[in-house]
C-alpha positions, 0 to 999 in steps of 0.5 A: 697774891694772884689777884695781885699778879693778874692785874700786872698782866699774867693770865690767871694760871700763869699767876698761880703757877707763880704764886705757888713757886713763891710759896714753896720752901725750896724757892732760894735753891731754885732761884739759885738754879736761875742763877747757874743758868745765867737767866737763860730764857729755855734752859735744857732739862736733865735728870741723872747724876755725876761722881767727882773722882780722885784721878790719883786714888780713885777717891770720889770726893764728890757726887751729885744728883738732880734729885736734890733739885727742885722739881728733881731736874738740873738746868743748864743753858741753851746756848742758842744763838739767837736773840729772839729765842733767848737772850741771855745765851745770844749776848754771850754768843756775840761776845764770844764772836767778838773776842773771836773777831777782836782777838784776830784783828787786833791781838794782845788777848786770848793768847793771840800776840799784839804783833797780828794788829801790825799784819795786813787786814781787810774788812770785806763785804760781799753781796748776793746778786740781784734777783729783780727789783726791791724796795729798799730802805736807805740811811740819812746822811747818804748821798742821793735820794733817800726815796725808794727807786725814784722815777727816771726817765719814763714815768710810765715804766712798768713791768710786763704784768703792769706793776710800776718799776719805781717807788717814791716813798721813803721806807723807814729802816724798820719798814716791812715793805723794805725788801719785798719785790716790786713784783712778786711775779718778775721776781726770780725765786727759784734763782734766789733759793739756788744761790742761797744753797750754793753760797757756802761753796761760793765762799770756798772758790773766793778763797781759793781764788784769793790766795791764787791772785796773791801768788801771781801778784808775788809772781810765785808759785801758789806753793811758794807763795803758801811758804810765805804769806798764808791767808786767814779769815773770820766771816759772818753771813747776815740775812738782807731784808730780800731774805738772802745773805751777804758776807761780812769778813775779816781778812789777814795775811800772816806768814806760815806758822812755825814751832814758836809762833802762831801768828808770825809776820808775812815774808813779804810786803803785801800793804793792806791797800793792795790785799784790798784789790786782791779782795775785790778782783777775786770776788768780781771774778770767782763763779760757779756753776749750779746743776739744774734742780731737775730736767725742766731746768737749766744750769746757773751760773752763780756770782757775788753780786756788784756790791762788793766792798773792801776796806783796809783794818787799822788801828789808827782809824778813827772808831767812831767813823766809817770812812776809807778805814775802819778801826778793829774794834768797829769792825769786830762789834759790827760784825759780831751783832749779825752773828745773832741773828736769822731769817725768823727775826726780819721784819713783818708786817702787821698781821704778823707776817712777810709774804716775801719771805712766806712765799720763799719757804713755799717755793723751797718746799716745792723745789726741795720735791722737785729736786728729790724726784730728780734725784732718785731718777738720775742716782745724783742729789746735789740738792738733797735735803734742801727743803730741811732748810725751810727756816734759813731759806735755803742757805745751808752754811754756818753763820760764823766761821773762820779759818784754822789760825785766824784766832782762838776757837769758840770751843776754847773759849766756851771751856774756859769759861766751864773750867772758870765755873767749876772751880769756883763751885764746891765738889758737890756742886761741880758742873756736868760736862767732862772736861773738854780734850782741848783744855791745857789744864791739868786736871787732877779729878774727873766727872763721871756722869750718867744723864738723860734728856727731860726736854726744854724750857722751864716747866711751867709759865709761871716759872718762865716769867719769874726766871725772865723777871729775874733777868730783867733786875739782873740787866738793870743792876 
């Protein structure tokens, strides 16, 4: 049998660590284990147990314990978001932004009423300036030159260390050169890291500028406005092939919720037309001032870029066009796939690597020093920790938020799906977290369990590759 798995490519201990789980007794309760993980790519490792207990007489009506397992560990998923790392927690991930983002644009599921599909909707970008010259990688079908930066004007432009300031290839959207500087050196990195880390707080001053233009559109105080129409928003940031993010965002106006309704109506006319212009003027015109990153630097002042966009959402739109409207169900699965996604899964070139995007994280590291010097001199640290943010190049916000009411939570929808699990499993097979304090179930028993971390992944690569085989048929059925 090993012989027979090496010529399928699996290095010889691979191929025994294999054949040596295929042969034991216990392999159908392991394979179940597979199962229960839902084909999770590096599952969690716990030892420990946990009593399912009689709320009512204190009967435990139920016990369980790794040490009936195979290996003597219990496995559950890892839940990270990110496709390249597993890609079974990823689909669920973005399924869940997706009913998030579906929920609130279009309502009639996940507890949102069908009224909020009649609210005004927006569907907003909002990009980073530029930091100097990319090449870029345009869609067929765009009007204009599909060629990188055609030559204008001037053939003999170059930059002051002599590099040409055009290109006239035509990169591919997969292209590693798509995103890298023209000129390294003209390119302003230690501009690009400060925007990045300050972007979270760019956002936040969009919003509160938005809801400012709104109430002097209505002439109202912004605390009158507030008692009348209230601004919500669902937003993901996606990394740019230059290894900066954008925002993409859901904006909706509801009136201000009462005792029986969530999601009530605006009081007032405010079309999806005009929240649009509200959308842009607040963007083209929100800034904030970034501290210099120590004595030998000067402040910035931090803008969205000129790439800001604002359409109206609407269910009459046309799914499968991206014209002047969007349909909701084109916005939310455009939205939800960049969820999933970081700064680890852009392009590289051949050798594996993107000096761009390597030469980012070395001047983060630098300037993260820097800034701690600065720090510890002067008693403030406005950019403590930045050089922690190696791996997402210095942006330090979540990747999906929204706000309080725009739809349901993930939490929620994450405790549905446990409590969903747990009462189709017998009592002694009931699953490892406590009930979360938000659910509205009333739970007649309790778990109580005592468990310890044993680590991460699957225990051996033998392991790993029949667990990535049985998700392979699972995603074929």
């Amino acid at each position: 049998m090993t012989t027979a798995l090496v010529s399928e490519g699996l290095s010889l201990q691979t191929a025994a660590e294999v054949a040596a789980r295929l042969s034991r007794p216990d392999l159908g309760r392991w394979l179940g284990q597979v199962e229960k993980v839902r084909h999770c790519a590096h599952p969690v490792r716990l030892v420990g147990g946990s009593d399912t207990v009689d709320c009512a007489t204190g009967e435990v009506v139920g016990s369980y314990s790794s040490t009936r397992e195979p290996d003597g560990v219990t496995y559950v998923r890892c839940g990270n978001r990110r496709a390249s790392v597993c890609p079974s927690c990823s689909h669920e991930y973005k399924g869940d932004v997706w009913h998030v983002l579906m929920a609130g644009a279009a309502g009639g599921m996940k507890d949102v009423p069908d009224t909020v599909a009649a609210h005004p909707l927006v569907f907003a970008t909002m990009t980073a300036p530029s930091f100097g010259p990319v090449h870029g990688a345009k869609k067929p079908g765009r009007p204009g030159s599909r060629r990188c930066l055609p030559r204008t004007g001037d053939r003999r432009k170059v930059c002051p260390h002599g590099r040409p300031l055009w290109c006239m290839a035509v990169h591919d959207h997969t292209d590693p050169m798509a995103g890298q500087p023209l000129c390294v050196d003209c390119y302003d990195y230690t501009a690009h890291l400060v925007w990045q880390w300050w972007a979270p707080e760019l956002w936040r001053r969009f919003t509160i500028t938005l809801r400012r233009r709104l109430a002097q559109h209505l002439g109202l105080s912004e605390t009158a406005a507030c008692r009348l129409v209230q601004v919500q928003f669902a937003k993901v940031a996606e990394f740019q092939r230059r290894g900066i993010v954008h925002f993409h965002a859901l904006i909706r106006l509801d009136g201000a919720p009462t005792d029986t309704d969530a999601y009530p109506a605006p009081a007032v006319h405010v079309d999806s037309a005009t929240l649009a212009e509200l959308v842009l003027d607040a963007a083209r015109s929100v800034w904030c001032d970034a501290p210099p990153v120590d004595v030998n630097d000067q402040p910035r002042r931090m803008r969205f870029g000129a790439q800001v966009d604002a359409r109206p959402v609407t269910g009459a739109a046309d799914r499968d066009r991206h014209g002047p409207q969007l349909h909701p169900e084109t916005v939310a699965a455009y939205i939800a796939k960049y969820a999933t996604k970081a700064a680890a899964d852009l392009p590289t070139d051949s050798d594996g690597g993107n000096q761009h995007l390597r030469r980012l994280q070395t001047t983060l590291h630098q300037l993260g020093c820097r800034a701690t010097i600065a720090g510890l001199n002067s008693g403030e640290q406005p950019y403590q920790g930045w050089g922690r943010w190696q791996g997402m190049l210095g942006f330090r916000g979540h990747l999906a938020t929204k706000s309080r009411r725009y739809s349901v939570t993930l939490g929620r929808l994450r405790q549905a799906r446990r409590d969903y699990v747990q009462r189709r499993r017998r009592p002694s097979e009931q699953a490892v977290f406590m009930v979360d304090d938000q659910t509205d179930v009333a739970e007649t028993t309790l778990v109580v369990g005592s468990w310890q971390y044993a680590g991460m992944g699957w225990l051996t690569n033998g392991d790993a590759a029949l667990a990535a085989a049985s998700a392979a048929r699972a995603r074929d059925a």
